[in-house]
C-alpha positions in Angstrom: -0.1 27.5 5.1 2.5 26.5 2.4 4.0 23.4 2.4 7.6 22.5 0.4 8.1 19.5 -1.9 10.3 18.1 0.6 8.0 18.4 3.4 5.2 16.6 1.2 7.1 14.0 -0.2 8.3 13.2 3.4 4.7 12.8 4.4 4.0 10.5 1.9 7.1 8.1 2.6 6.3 8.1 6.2 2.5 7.5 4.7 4.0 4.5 2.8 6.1 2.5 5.2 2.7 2.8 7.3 0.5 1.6 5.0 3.1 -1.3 4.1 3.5 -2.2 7.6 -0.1 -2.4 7.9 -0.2 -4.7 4.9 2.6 -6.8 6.3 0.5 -7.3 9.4 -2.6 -8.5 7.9 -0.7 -10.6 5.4 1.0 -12.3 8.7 -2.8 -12.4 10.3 -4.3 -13.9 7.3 -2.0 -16.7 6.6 -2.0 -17.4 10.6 -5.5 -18.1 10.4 -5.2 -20.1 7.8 -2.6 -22.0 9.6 -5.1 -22.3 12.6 -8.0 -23.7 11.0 -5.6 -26.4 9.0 -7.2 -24.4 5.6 -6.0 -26.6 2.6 -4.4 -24.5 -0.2 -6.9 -23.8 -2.0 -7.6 -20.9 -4.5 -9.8 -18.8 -2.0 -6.9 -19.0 0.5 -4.4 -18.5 -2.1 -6.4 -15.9 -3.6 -6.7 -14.2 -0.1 -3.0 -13.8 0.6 -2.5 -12.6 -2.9 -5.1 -9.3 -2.5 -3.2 -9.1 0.6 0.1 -8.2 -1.1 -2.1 -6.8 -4.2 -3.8 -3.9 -2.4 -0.9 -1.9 -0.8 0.4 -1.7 -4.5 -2.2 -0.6 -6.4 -2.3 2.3 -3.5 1.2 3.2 -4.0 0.4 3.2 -7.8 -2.4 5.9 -7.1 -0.8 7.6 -4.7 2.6 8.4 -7.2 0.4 9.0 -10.0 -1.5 11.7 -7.9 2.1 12.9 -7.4 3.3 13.0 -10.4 0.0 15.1 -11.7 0.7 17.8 -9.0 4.1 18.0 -10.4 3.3 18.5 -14.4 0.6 21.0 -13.7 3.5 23.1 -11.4 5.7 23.3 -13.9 3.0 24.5 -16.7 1.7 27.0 -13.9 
């Protein structure tokens, strides 16, 4: 079964707004619980919230270089 560009590159945005929603959540659940337990700002907490927001990037960085691969070895095919 073939798939189009467009079809795959649909995929992935709908991939993407998941994975950042995702992100979003746990970001909201990790600064709730430090709200809970009165946590003082420290760097563990800070450092927490920060791979929170960190991680979702450095998938979308993957994930558009894995793109843009697929795409440079179609056109020299």
């Amino acid at each position: 079964m073939l798939c189009r560009e467009g079809d795959r590159m649909s995929w992935m945005y709908f991939a993407t707004a998941a994975y950042c929603l995702t992100a979003l959540f746990l970001l909201a659940m990790t600064y709730l619980e430090g709200l809970q337990a009165r946590a003082p700002w420290n760097m563990y907490r800070l450092a927490g919230l920060l791979i929170c927001i960190f991680w979702p990037v450095l998938f979308l960085y993957l994930m558009f270089k894995m793109i843009s691969k697929t795409r440079i070895s179609e056109r020299r095919g």
